[in-house]
C-alpha positions in Angstrom: 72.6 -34.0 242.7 69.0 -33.2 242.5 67.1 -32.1 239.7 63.4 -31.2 239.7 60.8 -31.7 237.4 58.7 -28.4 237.3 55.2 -27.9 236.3 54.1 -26.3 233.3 52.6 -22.6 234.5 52.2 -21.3 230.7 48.9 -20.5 229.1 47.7 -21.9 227.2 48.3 -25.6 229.0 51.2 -27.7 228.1 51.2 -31.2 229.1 54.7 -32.4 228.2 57.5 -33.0 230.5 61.5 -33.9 229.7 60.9 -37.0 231.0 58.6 -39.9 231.5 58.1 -41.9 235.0 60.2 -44.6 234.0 62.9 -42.8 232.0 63.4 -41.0 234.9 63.9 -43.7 237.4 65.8 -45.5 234.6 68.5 -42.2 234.2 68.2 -42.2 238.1 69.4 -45.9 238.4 72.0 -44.9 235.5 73.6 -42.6 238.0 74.1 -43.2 241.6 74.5 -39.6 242.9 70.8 -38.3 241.0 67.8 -37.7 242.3 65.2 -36.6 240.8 62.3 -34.7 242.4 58.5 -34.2 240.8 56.4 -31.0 241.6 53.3 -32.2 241.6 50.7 -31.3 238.7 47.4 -31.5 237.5 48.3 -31.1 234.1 50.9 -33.1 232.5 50.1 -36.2 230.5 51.5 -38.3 233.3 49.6 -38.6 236.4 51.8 -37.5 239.8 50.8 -41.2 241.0 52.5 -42.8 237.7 56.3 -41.2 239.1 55.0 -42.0 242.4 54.7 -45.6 241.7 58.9 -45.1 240.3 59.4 -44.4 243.3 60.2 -41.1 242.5 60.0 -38.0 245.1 57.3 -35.4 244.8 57.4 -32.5 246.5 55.7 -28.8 246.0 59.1 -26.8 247.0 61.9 -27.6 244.5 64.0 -24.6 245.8 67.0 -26.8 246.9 67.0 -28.6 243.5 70.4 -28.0 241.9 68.7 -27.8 238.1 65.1 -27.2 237.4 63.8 -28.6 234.3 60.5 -27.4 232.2 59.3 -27.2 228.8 58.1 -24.3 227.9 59.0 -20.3 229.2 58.9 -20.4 233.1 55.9 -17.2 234.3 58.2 -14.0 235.7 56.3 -14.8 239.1 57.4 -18.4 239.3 61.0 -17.8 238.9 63.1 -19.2 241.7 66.0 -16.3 242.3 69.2 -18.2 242.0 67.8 -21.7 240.6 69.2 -22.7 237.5 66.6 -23.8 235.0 66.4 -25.6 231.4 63.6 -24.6 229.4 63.1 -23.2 225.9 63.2 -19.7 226.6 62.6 -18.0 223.2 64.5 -15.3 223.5 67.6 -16.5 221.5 66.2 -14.6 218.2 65.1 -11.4 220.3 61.5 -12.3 220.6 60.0 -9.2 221.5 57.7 -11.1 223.4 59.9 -12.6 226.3 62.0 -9.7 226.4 60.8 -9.4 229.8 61.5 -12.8 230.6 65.1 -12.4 230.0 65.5 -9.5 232.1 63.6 -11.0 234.9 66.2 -14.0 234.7 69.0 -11.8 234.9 68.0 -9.8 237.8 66.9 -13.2 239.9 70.4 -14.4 239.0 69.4 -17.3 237.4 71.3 -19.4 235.7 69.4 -20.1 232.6 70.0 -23.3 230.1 68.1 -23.1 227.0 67.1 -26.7 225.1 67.2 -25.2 221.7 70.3 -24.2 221.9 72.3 -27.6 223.2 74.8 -28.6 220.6 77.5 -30.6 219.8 80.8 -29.1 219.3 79.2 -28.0 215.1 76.4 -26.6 216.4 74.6 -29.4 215.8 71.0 -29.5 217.6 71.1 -32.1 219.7 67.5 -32.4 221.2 64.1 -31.0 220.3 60.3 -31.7 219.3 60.9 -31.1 215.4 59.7 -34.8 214.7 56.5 -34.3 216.4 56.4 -30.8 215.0 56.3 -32.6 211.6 54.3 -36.1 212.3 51.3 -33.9 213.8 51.4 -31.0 211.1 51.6 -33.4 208.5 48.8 -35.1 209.7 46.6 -31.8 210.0 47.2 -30.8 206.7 45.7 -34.4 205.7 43.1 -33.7 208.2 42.2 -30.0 206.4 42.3 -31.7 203.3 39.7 -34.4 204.1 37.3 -31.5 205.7 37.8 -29.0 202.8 36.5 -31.4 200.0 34.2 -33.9 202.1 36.4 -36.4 201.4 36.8 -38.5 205.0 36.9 -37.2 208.8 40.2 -37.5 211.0 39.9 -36.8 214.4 42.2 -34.1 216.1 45.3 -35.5 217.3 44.8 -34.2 220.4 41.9 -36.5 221.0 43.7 -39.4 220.3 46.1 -41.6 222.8 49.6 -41.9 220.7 51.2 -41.4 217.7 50.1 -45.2 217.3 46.6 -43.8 216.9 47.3 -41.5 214.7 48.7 -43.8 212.2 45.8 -45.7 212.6 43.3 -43.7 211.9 46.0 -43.1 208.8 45.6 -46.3 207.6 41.6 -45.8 207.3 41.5 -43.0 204.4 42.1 -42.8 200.9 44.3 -39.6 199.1 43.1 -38.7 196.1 45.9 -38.2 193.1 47.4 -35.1 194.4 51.1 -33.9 194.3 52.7 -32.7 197.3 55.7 -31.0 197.9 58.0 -30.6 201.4 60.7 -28.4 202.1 63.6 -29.5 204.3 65.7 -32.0 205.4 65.8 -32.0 209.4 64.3 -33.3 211.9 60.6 -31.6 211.4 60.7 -33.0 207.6 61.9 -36.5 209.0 58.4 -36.2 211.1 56.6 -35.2 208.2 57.9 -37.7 205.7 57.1 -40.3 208.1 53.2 -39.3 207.9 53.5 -39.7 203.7 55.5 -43.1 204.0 52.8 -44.6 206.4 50.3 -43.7 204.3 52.2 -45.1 200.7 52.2 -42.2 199.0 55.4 -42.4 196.7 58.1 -40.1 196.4 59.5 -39.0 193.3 63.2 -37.0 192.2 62.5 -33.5 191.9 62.9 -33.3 187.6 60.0 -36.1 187.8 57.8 -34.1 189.8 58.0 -31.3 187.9 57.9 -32.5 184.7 55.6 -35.7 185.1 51.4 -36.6 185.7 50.6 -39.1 188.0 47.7 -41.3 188.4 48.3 -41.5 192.3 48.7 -38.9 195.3 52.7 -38.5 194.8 55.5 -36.4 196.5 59.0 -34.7 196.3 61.6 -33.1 199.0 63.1 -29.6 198.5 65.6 -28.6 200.1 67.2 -25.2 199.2 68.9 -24.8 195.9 66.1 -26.3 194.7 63.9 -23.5 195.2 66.6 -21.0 195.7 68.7 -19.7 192.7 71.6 -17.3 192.1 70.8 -13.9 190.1 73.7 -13.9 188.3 72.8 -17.2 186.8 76.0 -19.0 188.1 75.7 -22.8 190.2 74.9 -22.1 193.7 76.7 -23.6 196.4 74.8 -24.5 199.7 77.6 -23.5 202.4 77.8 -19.9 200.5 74.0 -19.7 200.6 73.6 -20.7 204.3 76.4 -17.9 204.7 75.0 -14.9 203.0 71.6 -15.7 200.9 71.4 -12.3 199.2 72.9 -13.2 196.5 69.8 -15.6 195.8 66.1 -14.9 194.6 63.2 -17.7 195.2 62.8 -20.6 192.3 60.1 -21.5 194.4 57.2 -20.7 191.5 58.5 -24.0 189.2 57.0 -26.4 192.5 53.8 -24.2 192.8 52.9 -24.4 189.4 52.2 -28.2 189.7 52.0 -28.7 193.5 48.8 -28.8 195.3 49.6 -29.3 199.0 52.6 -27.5 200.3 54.0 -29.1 203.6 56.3 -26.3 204.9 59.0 -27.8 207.1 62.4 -25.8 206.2 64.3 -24.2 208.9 64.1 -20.0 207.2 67.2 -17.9 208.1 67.3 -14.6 208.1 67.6 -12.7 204.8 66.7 -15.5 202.6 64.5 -15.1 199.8 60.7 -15.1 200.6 59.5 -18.8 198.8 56.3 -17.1 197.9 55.0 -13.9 198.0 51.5 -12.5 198.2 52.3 -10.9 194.1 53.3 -14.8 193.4 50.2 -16.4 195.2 48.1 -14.2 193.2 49.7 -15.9 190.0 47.1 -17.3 187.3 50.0 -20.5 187.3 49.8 -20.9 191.3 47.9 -24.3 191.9 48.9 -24.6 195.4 45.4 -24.7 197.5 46.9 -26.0 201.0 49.5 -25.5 202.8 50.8 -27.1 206.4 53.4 -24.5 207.5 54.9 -26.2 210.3 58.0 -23.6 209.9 55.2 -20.8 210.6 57.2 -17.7 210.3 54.2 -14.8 210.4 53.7 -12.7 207.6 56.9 -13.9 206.0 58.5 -16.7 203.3 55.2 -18.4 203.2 52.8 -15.6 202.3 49.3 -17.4 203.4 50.4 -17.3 206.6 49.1 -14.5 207.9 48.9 -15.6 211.6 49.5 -18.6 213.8 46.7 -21.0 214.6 45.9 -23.0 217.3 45.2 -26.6 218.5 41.4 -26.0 219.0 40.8 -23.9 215.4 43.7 -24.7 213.8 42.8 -23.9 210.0 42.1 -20.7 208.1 41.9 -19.6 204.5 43.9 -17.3 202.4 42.4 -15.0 199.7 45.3 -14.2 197.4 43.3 -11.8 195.7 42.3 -9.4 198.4 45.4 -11.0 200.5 43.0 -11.1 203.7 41.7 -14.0 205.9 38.8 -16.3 204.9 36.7 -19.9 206.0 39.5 -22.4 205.5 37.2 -24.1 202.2 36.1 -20.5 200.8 36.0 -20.9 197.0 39.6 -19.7 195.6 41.0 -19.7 199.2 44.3 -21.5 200.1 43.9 -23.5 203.0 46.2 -22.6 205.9 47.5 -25.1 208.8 49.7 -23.0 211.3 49.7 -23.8 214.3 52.7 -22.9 215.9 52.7 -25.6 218.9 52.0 -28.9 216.9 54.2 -31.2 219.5 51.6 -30.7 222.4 48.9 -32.1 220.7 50.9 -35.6 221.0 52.4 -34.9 224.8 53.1 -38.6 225.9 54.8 -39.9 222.3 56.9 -36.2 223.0 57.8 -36.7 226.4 59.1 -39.9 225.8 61.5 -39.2 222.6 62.6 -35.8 224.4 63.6 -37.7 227.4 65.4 -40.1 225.5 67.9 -37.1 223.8 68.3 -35.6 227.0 69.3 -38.7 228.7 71.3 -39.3 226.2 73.3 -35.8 225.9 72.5 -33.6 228.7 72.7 -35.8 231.5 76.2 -37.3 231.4 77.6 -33.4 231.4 76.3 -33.2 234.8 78.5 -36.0 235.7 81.7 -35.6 233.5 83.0 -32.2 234.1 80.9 -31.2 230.6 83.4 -32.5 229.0 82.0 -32.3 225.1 81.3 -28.5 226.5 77.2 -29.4 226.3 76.1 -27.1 229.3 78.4 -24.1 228.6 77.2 -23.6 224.7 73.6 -23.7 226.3 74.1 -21.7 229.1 73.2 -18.0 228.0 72.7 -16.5 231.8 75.4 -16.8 234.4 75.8 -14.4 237.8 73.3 -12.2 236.4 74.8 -11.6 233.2 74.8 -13.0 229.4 77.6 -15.4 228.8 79.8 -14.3 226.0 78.2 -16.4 223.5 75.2 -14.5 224.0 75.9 -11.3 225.0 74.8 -9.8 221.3 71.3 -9.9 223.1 72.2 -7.4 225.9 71.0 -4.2 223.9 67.7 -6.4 223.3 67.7 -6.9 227.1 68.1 -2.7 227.8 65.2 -2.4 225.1 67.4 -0.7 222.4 66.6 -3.0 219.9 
Protein backbone atom coordinates (compact mmCIF):
# COMPACT_ATOMS: atom_id res chain seq x y z
CA UNK A 1 0.00 0.00 0.00
CA UNK A 2 1.20 3.36 -0.75
CA UNK A 3 0.23 6.49 0.78
CA UNK A 4 1.53 9.92 -0.15
CA UNK A 5 2.30 12.79 1.64
CA UNK A 6 0.92 15.84 -0.31
CA UNK A 7 2.02 19.39 -0.14
CA UNK A 8 0.18 22.09 1.25
CA UNK A 9 -1.24 24.26 -1.93
CA UNK A 10 -3.61 26.59 0.40
CA UNK A 11 -3.14 30.25 0.93
CA UNK A 12 -2.22 31.45 3.13
CA UNK A 13 0.87 28.80 3.72
CA UNK A 14 0.48 25.90 6.06
CA UNK A 15 3.49 24.19 7.21
CA UNK A 16 2.19 21.12 8.97
CA UNK A 17 2.05 17.66 7.70
CA UNK A 18 0.25 14.28 9.28
CA UNK A 19 3.38 13.08 9.94
CA UNK A 20 6.91 13.71 10.92
CA UNK A 21 10.22 11.96 9.10
CA UNK A 22 10.54 9.54 11.69
CA UNK A 23 6.93 8.77 12.62
CA UNK A 24 6.70 7.95 9.28
CA UNK A 25 9.47 5.51 8.75
CA UNK A 26 8.53 4.26 12.37
CA UNK A 27 4.50 3.47 11.10
CA UNK A 28 6.33 2.27 7.86
CA UNK A 29 8.52 -0.33 9.86
CA UNK A 30 5.15 -1.06 11.93
CA UNK A 31 3.72 -2.39 8.75
CA UNK A 32 5.45 -4.43 6.17
CA UNK A 33 3.18 -3.87 3.15
CA UNK A 34 3.31 0.43 3.58
CA UNK A 35 5.08 2.71 1.79
CA UNK A 36 5.05 5.91 2.18
CA UNK A 37 5.86 8.40 -0.56
CA UNK A 38 6.78 12.47 0.05
CA UNK A 39 5.99 15.17 -2.60
CA UNK A 40 8.50 17.31 -2.28
CA UNK A 41 7.90 20.89 -0.73
CA UNK A 42 9.31 24.12 0.03
CA UNK A 43 7.07 24.74 2.72
CA UNK A 44 6.47 22.38 5.40
CA UNK A 45 8.28 22.65 8.70
CA UNK A 46 10.31 19.57 7.81
CA UNK A 47 12.89 19.91 5.16
CA UNK A 48 12.39 17.18 1.98
CA UNK A 49 16.12 16.11 2.93
CA UNK A 50 14.97 15.33 6.76
CA UNK A 51 12.43 12.24 5.14
CA UNK A 52 15.11 11.74 2.73
CA UNK A 53 17.60 10.86 5.30
CA UNK A 54 14.37 8.11 6.64
CA UNK A 55 14.84 6.76 3.79
CA UNK A 56 11.67 7.65 2.74
CA UNK A 57 10.62 8.11 -1.20
CA UNK A 58 10.06 11.45 -2.66
CA UNK A 59 8.58 11.89 -5.71
CA UNK A 60 6.56 14.92 -7.60
CA UNK A 61 3.77 12.39 -9.11
CA UNK A 62 1.78 10.70 -6.31
CA UNK A 63 -0.99 9.63 -8.79
CA UNK A 64 -0.50 5.90 -8.17
CA UNK A 65 -0.63 6.51 -4.38
CA UNK A 66 -3.55 4.46 -2.96
CA UNK A 67 -4.43 7.34 -0.16
CA UNK A 68 -3.27 10.87 -0.29
CA UNK A 69 -2.92 12.66 2.85
CA UNK A 70 -2.95 16.69 3.54
CA UNK A 71 -3.84 19.05 6.05
CA UNK A 72 -5.70 21.53 5.02
CA UNK A 73 -8.55 21.88 1.85
CA UNK A 74 -6.75 20.41 -1.32
CA UNK A 75 -7.01 23.75 -4.47
CA UNK A 76 -9.92 22.51 -7.09
CA UNK A 77 -6.92 22.48 -9.65
CA UNK A 78 -4.83 20.07 -7.67
CA UNK A 79 -7.36 17.42 -7.30
CA UNK A 80 -6.20 14.03 -8.54
CA UNK A 81 -9.61 12.56 -10.36
CA UNK A 82 -10.05 9.20 -8.71
CA UNK A 83 -7.34 9.54 -5.74
CA UNK A 84 -8.69 9.13 -2.51
CA UNK A 85 -7.60 11.95 -0.10
CA UNK A 86 -7.66 12.76 3.86
CA UNK A 87 -7.76 16.19 4.60
CA UNK A 88 -10.04 18.52 6.67
CA UNK A 89 -12.37 19.59 4.10
CA UNK A 90 -14.69 22.01 5.86
CA UNK A 91 -17.61 21.30 4.31
CA UNK A 92 -19.27 19.02 7.00
CA UNK A 93 -21.27 22.19 8.48
CA UNK A 94 -22.13 23.49 4.83
CA UNK A 95 -19.42 26.13 4.67
CA UNK A 96 -20.55 28.24 2.06
CA UNK A 97 -17.05 28.70 1.29
CA UNK A 98 -15.93 25.20 -0.06
CA UNK A 99 -19.14 24.54 -1.46
CA UNK A 100 -17.27 24.34 -4.59
CA UNK A 101 -14.76 22.15 -3.22
CA UNK A 102 -17.26 19.46 -2.52
CA UNK A 103 -18.68 19.46 -5.85
CA UNK A 104 -15.37 19.45 -7.53
CA UNK A 105 -14.66 16.16 -5.46
CA UNK A 106 -17.67 14.57 -6.49
CA UNK A 107 -17.31 15.09 -10.13
CA UNK A 108 -13.42 13.88 -10.03
CA UNK A 109 -14.81 10.82 -8.27
CA UNK A 110 -12.82 11.15 -5.39
CA UNK A 111 -12.95 9.42 -2.67
CA UNK A 112 -12.78 11.91 0.13
CA UNK A 113 -11.89 11.11 4.03
CA UNK A 114 -12.30 13.92 6.19
CA UNK A 115 -9.98 14.15 9.70
CA UNK A 116 -12.59 15.93 11.62
CA UNK A 117 -14.85 13.57 11.23
CA UNK A 118 -12.88 10.06 12.36
CA UNK A 119 -14.61 8.62 15.25
CA UNK A 120 -14.88 5.84 17.35
CA UNK A 121 -17.99 3.86 17.31
CA UNK A 122 -19.70 7.20 19.99
CA UNK A 123 -18.71 9.67 17.81
CA UNK A 124 -16.00 10.30 19.65
CA UNK A 125 -13.26 12.59 17.84
CA UNK A 126 -10.46 10.67 17.62
CA UNK A 127 -7.70 13.00 16.15
CA UNK A 128 -7.32 16.81 15.72
CA UNK A 129 -5.15 20.11 16.48
CA UNK A 130 -7.54 21.28 19.40
CA UNK A 131 -4.59 21.11 21.98
CA UNK A 132 -2.49 23.36 19.89
CA UNK A 133 -5.66 25.34 19.09
CA UNK A 134 -5.68 25.98 22.90
CA UNK A 135 -1.75 26.09 24.05
CA UNK A 136 -1.12 28.80 21.22
CA UNK A 137 -4.52 30.94 21.85
CA UNK A 138 -3.94 30.76 25.34
CA UNK A 139 -0.70 32.06 24.97
CA UNK A 140 -1.76 35.03 22.64
CA UNK A 141 -4.28 36.19 24.83
CA UNK A 142 -1.27 36.50 27.57
CA UNK A 143 0.73 37.96 24.78
CA UNK A 144 -2.33 40.81 24.16
CA UNK A 145 -2.42 41.25 27.60
CA UNK A 146 1.27 42.11 28.17
CA UNK A 147 1.09 44.66 24.98
CA UNK A 148 -2.25 46.31 26.01
CA UNK A 149 -1.00 47.46 29.50
CA UNK A 150 2.93 47.63 28.99
CA UNK A 151 3.31 45.06 31.19
CA UNK A 152 6.11 42.58 29.46
CA UNK A 153 6.77 41.56 25.62
CA UNK A 154 6.15 37.89 24.34
CA UNK A 155 7.32 37.08 21.11
CA UNK A 156 4.89 35.54 18.44
CA UNK A 157 4.73 31.94 18.63
CA UNK A 158 5.38 31.72 15.33
CA UNK A 159 8.84 33.02 15.78
CA UNK A 160 9.73 30.64 18.22
CA UNK A 161 11.12 26.80 17.57
CA UNK A 162 8.51 24.57 19.90
CA UNK A 163 6.01 24.56 22.26
CA UNK A 164 9.27 24.16 24.61
CA UNK A 165 9.98 27.80 23.72
CA UNK A 166 6.92 28.88 24.40
CA UNK A 167 6.77 27.78 27.80
CA UNK A 168 9.90 29.39 28.27
CA UNK A 169 9.49 32.49 27.43
CA UNK A 170 6.26 31.62 29.88
CA UNK A 171 8.30 31.22 32.60
CA UNK A 172 9.94 34.90 32.14
CA UNK A 173 6.65 37.10 32.96
CA UNK A 174 4.69 38.01 35.81
CA UNK A 175 0.45 38.07 35.68
CA UNK A 176 -0.84 40.54 37.53
CA UNK A 177 -4.03 39.55 40.05
CA UNK A 178 -6.50 39.03 37.43
CA UNK A 179 -9.39 36.40 37.23
CA UNK A 180 -9.78 34.42 34.23
CA UNK A 181 -12.43 32.32 33.13
CA UNK A 182 -12.46 29.21 30.28
CA UNK A 183 -15.19 27.54 28.73
CA UNK A 184 -14.98 23.86 27.89
CA UNK A 185 -13.79 20.72 28.71
CA UNK A 186 -12.11 19.13 25.42
CA UNK A 187 -9.34 18.88 23.89
CA UNK A 188 -8.77 22.81 22.93
CA UNK A 189 -9.42 23.67 26.91
CA UNK A 190 -6.94 20.79 27.78
CA UNK A 191 -4.35 23.04 25.56
CA UNK A 192 -5.39 26.02 27.15
CA UNK A 193 -5.31 24.93 30.73
CA UNK A 194 -2.01 23.66 30.19
CA UNK A 195 -0.72 27.38 29.35
CA UNK A 196 -2.35 28.59 33.01
CA UNK A 197 -0.84 25.51 34.84
CA UNK A 198 2.66 26.27 33.49
CA UNK A 199 2.42 29.52 34.44
CA UNK A 200 1.00 28.75 38.34
CA UNK A 201 -1.87 30.52 38.19
CA UNK A 202 -4.46 28.66 40.50
CA UNK A 203 -7.70 27.33 39.79
CA UNK A 204 -10.53 27.82 41.85
CA UNK A 205 -14.44 25.90 41.95
CA UNK A 206 -16.83 27.91 40.21
CA UNK A 207 -18.94 29.33 43.65
CA UNK A 208 -15.31 30.54 44.83
CA UNK A 209 -14.65 32.44 41.74
CA UNK A 210 -17.65 34.07 41.77
CA UNK A 211 -18.12 34.96 45.10
CA UNK A 212 -14.36 35.43 46.27
CA UNK A 213 -11.29 38.37 45.79
CA UNK A 214 -8.01 37.20 45.28
CA UNK A 215 -4.64 38.66 45.83
CA UNK A 216 -3.21 36.64 42.78
CA UNK A 217 -4.08 36.13 38.95
CA UNK A 218 -6.62 33.11 39.57
CA UNK A 219 -8.92 30.90 37.29
CA UNK A 220 -12.17 28.75 36.93
CA UNK A 221 -13.55 26.18 34.04
CA UNK A 222 -17.06 26.45 32.65
CA UNK A 223 -18.53 24.15 31.09
CA UNK A 224 -22.23 24.40 30.10
CA UNK A 225 -24.78 24.42 32.72
CA UNK A 226 -22.70 26.63 34.26
CA UNK A 227 -23.43 29.36 32.01
CA UNK A 228 -26.46 27.92 30.54
CA UNK A 229 -29.79 27.81 32.53
CA UNK A 230 -33.34 26.45 31.98
CA UNK A 231 -36.29 29.26 31.56
CA UNK A 232 -38.54 27.54 33.45
CA UNK A 233 -36.31 27.55 36.38
CA UNK A 234 -36.20 23.71 36.70
CA UNK A 235 -32.35 21.72 37.09
CA UNK A 236 -30.90 21.26 33.78
CA UNK A 237 -29.63 18.19 32.55
CA UNK A 238 -26.60 18.15 30.16
CA UNK A 239 -27.57 15.11 27.65
CA UNK A 240 -31.13 17.15 27.26
CA UNK A 241 -29.24 20.34 26.61
CA UNK A 242 -26.73 18.87 24.04
CA UNK A 243 -30.03 17.45 22.50
CA UNK A 244 -32.27 20.44 22.06
CA UNK A 245 -30.76 23.84 23.87
CA UNK A 246 -33.84 25.94 23.27
CA UNK A 247 -35.19 25.32 26.22
CA UNK A 248 -32.05 27.28 27.77
CA UNK A 249 -31.15 31.09 27.97
CA UNK A 250 -27.29 32.24 28.70
CA UNK A 251 -26.19 32.53 32.62
CA UNK A 252 -23.22 33.65 31.17
CA UNK A 253 -23.47 37.46 32.80
CA UNK A 254 -22.77 36.00 36.61
CA UNK A 255 -18.77 35.13 35.10
CA UNK A 256 -18.58 38.46 33.25
CA UNK A 257 -19.37 40.47 36.07
CA UNK A 258 -16.15 39.48 37.91
CA UNK A 259 -14.00 38.00 35.00
CA UNK A 260 -11.48 39.97 33.25
CA UNK A 261 -9.98 37.66 30.56
CA UNK A 262 -12.30 35.38 28.83
CA UNK A 263 -10.43 32.29 27.22
CA UNK A 264 -13.18 31.04 24.85
CA UNK A 265 -12.52 27.33 24.21
CA UNK A 266 -16.21 25.59 24.18
CA UNK A 267 -17.25 23.63 21.25
CA UNK A 268 -20.90 26.03 20.33
CA UNK A 269 -23.74 23.89 18.75
CA UNK A 270 -26.23 25.07 16.86
CA UNK A 271 -29.09 26.83 18.54
CA UNK A 272 -27.55 27.27 21.82
CA UNK A 273 -27.87 30.41 23.61
CA UNK A 274 -25.56 33.30 22.57
CA UNK A 275 -22.94 33.58 25.95
CA UNK A 276 -22.90 37.26 25.42
CA UNK A 277 -24.42 39.52 23.36
CA UNK A 278 -23.56 42.98 22.05
CA UNK A 279 -26.87 44.47 24.62
CA UNK A 280 -24.89 42.29 27.48
CA UNK A 281 -21.30 43.64 26.53
CA UNK A 282 -22.71 47.04 26.74
CA UNK A 283 -23.65 46.19 30.44
CA UNK A 284 -22.37 48.84 33.19
CA UNK A 285 -21.55 45.25 35.33
CA UNK A 286 -19.51 43.70 32.21
CA UNK A 287 -15.71 43.71 33.46
CA UNK A 288 -14.53 41.45 30.86
CA UNK A 289 -11.73 43.54 28.77
CA UNK A 290 -10.08 40.51 26.82
CA UNK A 291 -11.07 37.79 25.32
CA UNK A 292 -9.03 34.70 23.50
CA UNK A 293 -11.81 33.14 21.33
CA UNK A 294 -10.14 30.14 20.19
CA UNK A 295 -13.90 28.70 19.39
CA UNK A 296 -14.17 31.90 16.97
CA UNK A 297 -17.63 31.58 15.65
CA UNK A 298 -18.12 35.10 13.68
CA UNK A 299 -20.51 37.44 14.68
CA UNK A 300 -22.09 34.88 17.05
CA UNK A 301 -22.01 33.45 21.01
CA UNK A 302 -19.12 35.66 21.69
CA UNK A 303 -20.20 39.11 20.56
CA UNK A 304 -16.56 40.90 20.26
CA UNK A 305 -15.85 38.83 17.76
CA UNK A 306 -16.66 40.49 14.89
CA UNK A 307 -14.17 38.78 12.54
CA UNK A 308 -11.34 36.29 12.44
CA UNK A 309 -7.83 37.42 12.82
CA UNK A 310 -4.76 36.28 11.62
CA UNK A 311 -1.23 35.04 12.60
CA UNK A 312 0.53 38.26 11.44
CA UNK A 313 -2.17 40.92 13.12
CA UNK A 314 -3.87 38.85 15.25
CA UNK A 315 -5.58 41.33 17.79
CA UNK A 316 -8.37 43.89 17.48
CA UNK A 317 -10.62 45.83 19.78
CA UNK A 318 -14.18 45.83 20.46
CA UNK A 319 -16.29 49.02 21.22
CA UNK A 320 -19.37 47.83 22.99
CA UNK A 321 -20.77 51.09 22.82
CA UNK A 322 -20.83 51.72 19.13
CA UNK A 323 -20.38 47.78 18.63
CA UNK A 324 -17.72 48.54 15.81
CA UNK A 325 -13.98 47.65 15.49
CA UNK A 326 -11.15 49.53 17.28
CA UNK A 327 -6.96 49.51 18.19
CA UNK A 328 -6.88 46.40 20.29
CA UNK A 329 -5.73 48.92 23.71
CA UNK A 330 -8.42 51.73 22.76
CA UNK A 331 -9.69 53.15 25.98
CA UNK A 332 -13.08 51.15 26.83
CA UNK A 333 -12.29 48.55 24.17
CA UNK A 334 -12.41 44.74 24.74
CA UNK A 335 -9.40 43.26 23.46
CA UNK A 336 -10.04 40.52 20.78
CA UNK A 337 -7.63 37.34 19.98
CA UNK A 338 -9.31 35.40 16.98
CA UNK A 339 -7.43 33.88 14.97
CA UNK A 340 -9.05 31.16 13.46
CA UNK A 341 -5.77 28.99 12.58
CA UNK A 342 -3.81 29.02 16.01
CA UNK A 343 -2.20 25.36 15.38
CA UNK A 344 0.02 26.55 12.40
CA UNK A 345 1.79 28.96 14.32
CA UNK A 346 3.42 25.78 16.26
CA UNK A 347 3.76 23.40 12.94
CA UNK A 348 6.54 20.97 14.19
CA UNK A 349 5.01 20.39 17.98
CA UNK A 350 1.50 19.79 15.59
CA UNK A 351 2.83 17.52 13.20
CA UNK A 352 4.21 15.39 15.66
CA UNK A 353 1.10 14.88 18.10
CA UNK A 354 -1.25 14.63 14.90
CA UNK A 355 0.92 11.94 13.54
CA UNK A 356 0.86 10.22 16.70
CA UNK A 357 -3.31 9.91 16.67
CA UNK A 358 -3.28 8.94 13.26
CA UNK A 359 -0.80 6.20 13.70
CA UNK A 360 -2.57 5.24 16.36
CA UNK A 361 -6.29 5.10 14.84
CA UNK A 362 -6.26 5.53 11.19
CA UNK A 363 -3.54 3.37 10.19
CA UNK A 364 -4.34 0.00 11.51
CA UNK A 365 -7.94 0.34 9.46
CA UNK A 366 -5.94 0.13 6.38
CA UNK A 367 -4.66 -3.10 7.46
CA UNK A 368 -7.63 -4.84 9.46
CA UNK A 369 -10.55 -4.84 7.19
CA UNK A 370 -11.63 -1.33 9.25
CA UNK A 371 -12.73 -3.36 11.61
CA UNK A 372 -13.78 -0.63 14.47
CA UNK A 373 -15.56 0.97 11.17
CA UNK A 374 -12.83 4.13 11.32
CA UNK A 375 -12.65 4.85 7.47
CA UNK A 376 -16.39 4.31 6.57
CA UNK A 377 -17.78 7.03 9.41
CA UNK A 378 -15.06 9.37 7.78
CA UNK A 379 -15.63 8.62 4.37
CA UNK A 380 -18.32 11.30 3.12
CA UNK A 381 -17.54 10.86 -0.90
CA UNK A 382 -17.63 7.40 -2.56
CA UNK A 383 -18.09 6.76 -6.68
CA UNK A 384 -19.04 10.22 -7.07
CA UNK A 385 -21.67 10.41 -4.54
CA UNK A 386 -22.23 11.31 -0.69
CA UNK A 387 -22.23 8.31 1.44
CA UNK A 388 -25.42 7.92 3.41
CA UNK A 389 -24.05 9.39 6.48
CA UNK A 390 -23.61 12.49 4.64
CA UNK A 391 -25.96 12.72 2.14
CA UNK A 392 -28.09 15.66 4.17
CA UNK A 393 -25.33 17.89 2.31
CA UNK A 394 -26.41 16.97 -1.26
CA UNK A 395 -29.00 20.09 -1.51
CA UNK A 396 -25.90 22.17 -0.18
CA UNK A 397 -23.92 20.54 -3.03
CA UNK A 398 -26.84 21.53 -5.88
CA UNK A 399 -26.66 25.11 -4.19
CA UNK A 400 -30.27 24.98 -2.64
CA UNK A 401 -29.26 25.74 0.59
Amino acid sequence: MKIGLIKERKTPPDRRVVFSPQKAKAVQMQFEDLQFVVEPSDIRIFSDKAYAQQDLLLENDLSNCDVLLGVKEVPIDSLIPHASYFFFSHTIKKQPYNRDLLKAILDKNIQLYDHEVVTDSLGNRLIGFGRYAGLVGAYNGFRALGLRDSLFSLPKVDDLADLEAVKKELDAIRVPAIKICLSGLGKVAKGAKEILDHLKIKQVGVEEYLSDTFQEPVYTIIHVLDYNRRKDGEPGKISEFFLDPSPYESDFMRFAKVTDFFIAGHFYGDNAPYLFTRADARHPDFKISLVADISCDIDGPVASTLRASTIEDPFYGYDPQTESEVAFDAEGAITVMAVDNLPCELPKDASEGFGQMFAEHVIPAFFNGDLDGILERARMTKDGKLTPRYDYLQEFVDGKE
